[in-house]
N, C-alpha and C positions, 0 to 999 in steps of 0.2 A: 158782895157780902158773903164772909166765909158760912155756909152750914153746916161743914164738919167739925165739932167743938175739938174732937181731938188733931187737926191737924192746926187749928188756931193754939189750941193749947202749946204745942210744940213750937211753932215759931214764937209764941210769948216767951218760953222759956230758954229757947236759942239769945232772941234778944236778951233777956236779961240776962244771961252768961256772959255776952261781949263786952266787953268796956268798950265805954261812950267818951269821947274826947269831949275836954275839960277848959279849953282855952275859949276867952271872950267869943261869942259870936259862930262859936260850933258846936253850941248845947245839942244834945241828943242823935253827933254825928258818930256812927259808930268807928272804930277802930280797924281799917280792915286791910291798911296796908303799912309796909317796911320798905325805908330806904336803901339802896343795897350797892349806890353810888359809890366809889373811891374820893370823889374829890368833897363830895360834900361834907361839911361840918356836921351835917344830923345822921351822919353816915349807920344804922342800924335802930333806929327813931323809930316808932310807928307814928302811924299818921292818921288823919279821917283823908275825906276826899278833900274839905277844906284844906287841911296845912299841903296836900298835896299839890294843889293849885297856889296857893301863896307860894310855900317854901322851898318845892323842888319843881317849880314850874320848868324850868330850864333843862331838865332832865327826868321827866315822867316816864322814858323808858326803863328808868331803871328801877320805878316801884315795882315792889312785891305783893302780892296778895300775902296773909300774913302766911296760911298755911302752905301756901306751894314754898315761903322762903321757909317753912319748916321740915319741910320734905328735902329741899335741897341739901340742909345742915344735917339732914339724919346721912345722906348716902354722901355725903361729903366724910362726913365722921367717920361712916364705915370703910370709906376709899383710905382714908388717915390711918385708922385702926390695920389694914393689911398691908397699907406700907411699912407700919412701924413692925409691923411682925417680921414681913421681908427683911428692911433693915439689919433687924438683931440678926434674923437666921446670916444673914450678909456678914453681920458684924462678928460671930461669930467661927464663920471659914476666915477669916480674915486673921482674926488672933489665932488660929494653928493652918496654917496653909500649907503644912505637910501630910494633915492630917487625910483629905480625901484621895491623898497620892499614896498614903503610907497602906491603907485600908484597900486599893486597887494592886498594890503589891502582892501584899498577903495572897487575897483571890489569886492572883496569878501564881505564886509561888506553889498555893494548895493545889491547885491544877497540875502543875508541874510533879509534882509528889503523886499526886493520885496515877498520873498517866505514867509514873517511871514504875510504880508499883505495879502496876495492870499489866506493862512489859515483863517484869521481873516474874511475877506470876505466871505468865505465860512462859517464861522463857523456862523456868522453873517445870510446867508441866509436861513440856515437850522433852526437854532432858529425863524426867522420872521414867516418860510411856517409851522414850529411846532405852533406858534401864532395864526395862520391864520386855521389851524384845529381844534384848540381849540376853536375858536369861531364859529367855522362852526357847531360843536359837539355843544355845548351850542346854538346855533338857533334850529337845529336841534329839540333837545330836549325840548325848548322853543312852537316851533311848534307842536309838539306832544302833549305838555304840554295841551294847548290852547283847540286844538281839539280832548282830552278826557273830560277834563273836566268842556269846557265852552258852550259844543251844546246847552244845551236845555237854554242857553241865547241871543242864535243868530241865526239867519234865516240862510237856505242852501245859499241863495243871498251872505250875507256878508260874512261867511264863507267861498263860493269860494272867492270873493273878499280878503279878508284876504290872502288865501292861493298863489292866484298870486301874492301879495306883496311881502309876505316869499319867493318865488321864483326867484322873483324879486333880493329882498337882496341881498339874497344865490349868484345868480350870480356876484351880482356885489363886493360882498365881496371875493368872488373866484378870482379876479383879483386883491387885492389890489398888489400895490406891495410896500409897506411902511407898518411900526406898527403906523405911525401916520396917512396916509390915511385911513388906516384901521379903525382908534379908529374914523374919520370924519365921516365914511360913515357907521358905526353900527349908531353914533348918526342920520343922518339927516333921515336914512333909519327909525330906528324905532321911530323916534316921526311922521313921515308919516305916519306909520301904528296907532301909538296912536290917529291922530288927526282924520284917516279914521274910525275908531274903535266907536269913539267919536260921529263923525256923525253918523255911521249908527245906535248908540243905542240909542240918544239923549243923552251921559252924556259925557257933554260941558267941565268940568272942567278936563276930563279927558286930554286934549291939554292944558290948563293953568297951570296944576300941572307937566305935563313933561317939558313944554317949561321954567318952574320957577326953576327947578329942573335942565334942563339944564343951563339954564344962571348963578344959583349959583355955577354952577361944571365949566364954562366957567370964572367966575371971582377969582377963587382959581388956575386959570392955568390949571384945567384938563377938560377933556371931557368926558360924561355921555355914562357910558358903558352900556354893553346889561341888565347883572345884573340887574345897578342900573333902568333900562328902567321898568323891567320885575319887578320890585317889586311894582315899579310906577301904573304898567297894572295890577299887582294882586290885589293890594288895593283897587285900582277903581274896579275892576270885583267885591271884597264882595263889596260894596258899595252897587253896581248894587244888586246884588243877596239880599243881606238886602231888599234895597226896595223894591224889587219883590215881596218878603216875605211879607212885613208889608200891600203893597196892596192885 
């Protein structure tokens, strides 16, 4: 005899939830299994235990309890449901099958692009800093030039003056990081040093003839290199020395 009301209560109302099978002779047997046979005719039937023994005597292995046969339909269903997904994705490479070849292309091709550029870049910066010593080498030299063979036309004053310009330069040409910075900063640097040069000798024209010399190399599109600076500085230097001479 139960004494717990409420756990009587709850099997009452389990039973009365279940359907009761209806056929002569199995009044009040509850419903509690599914046939799940292929070959039988009552093939998906619920049963009590009666029709089970009548009906499917021959193959009671293959009754179900009803809820494990609902558990099977649920993970069956969902087994179905991710096939049909697979499927479509399936179905879908299948109507463009150039498509995941065409898309592995691309990738490769952008790789390809990326790494010729990363060369070219590099190849690009090693040429500008090869540029960039070659003009360092030609100042250099320039500077050498100057102070063998222009002392005895300028005082120790402007000579150091001069040589801190060159230094000057030098530095600030050591940073360029452009061939066209580069090619600004020879011009403005040595027509600086032309126009200082100028003053400290008195010959004036030597500023007129670089700045005239640049503006024609400014109005052809180009800019007045160290070279064409340095022939500029040469000419004027005999100039100088002629007249030194002729006084």
């Amino acid at each position: 005899m139960m004494k717990n009301p409420k756990v009587k209560e709850s099997l009452t109302s389990r039973l009365e939830q279940q359907e009761c099978c209806k056929l002569q002779g199995h009044e009040n047997n509850l419903i509690q299994f599914i046939c799940a046979c292929y070959e039988c005719p009552y093939r998906y039937q619920k049963a009590c235990a009666h029709c089970v023994i009548k009906l499917h005597g021959k193959h009671v292995e293959d009754m179900k309890e009803i809820e494990e046969f609902d558990q099977i339909i649920n993970e069956n269903s969902k087994k179905a449901k991710s096939l049909m997904k697979e499927s479509e994705e399936l179905f879908l490479k299948l109507k463009n099958p150039f498509g995941n070849f065409f898309e592995q292309l691309k990738l490769q091709i952008n790789d390809m692009i990326d790494s010729i550029q990363q060369r070219y870049q590099l190849q690009n910066q090693e040429r500008a800093q090869q540029l960039i010593r070659n003009e360092l080498d030609f100042i250099n030299q320039f500077n050498q030039n100057v102070n063998s063979k222009q002392n005895r036309y300028l005082n120790d004053h402007t000579l150091k003056q001069y040589s801190n310009s060159i230094k000057t330069a030098q530095d600030k040409l050591s940073n360029a990081l452009s061939l066209f910075e580069l090619k600004q900063l020879l011009e403005s640097n040595l027509i600086l040093l032309l126009e200082d040069f100028g003053k400290n000798t008195g010959v004036s024209y030597i500023v007129n003839t670089s700045r005239n010399t640049s503006q024609r190399h400014s109005s052809c599109h180009n800019i007045m290199t160290p070279r064409s600076a340095l022939n500029v500085f040469n000419h004027n230097i005999s100039a100088v020395r002629s007249k030194k001479i002729r006084n």
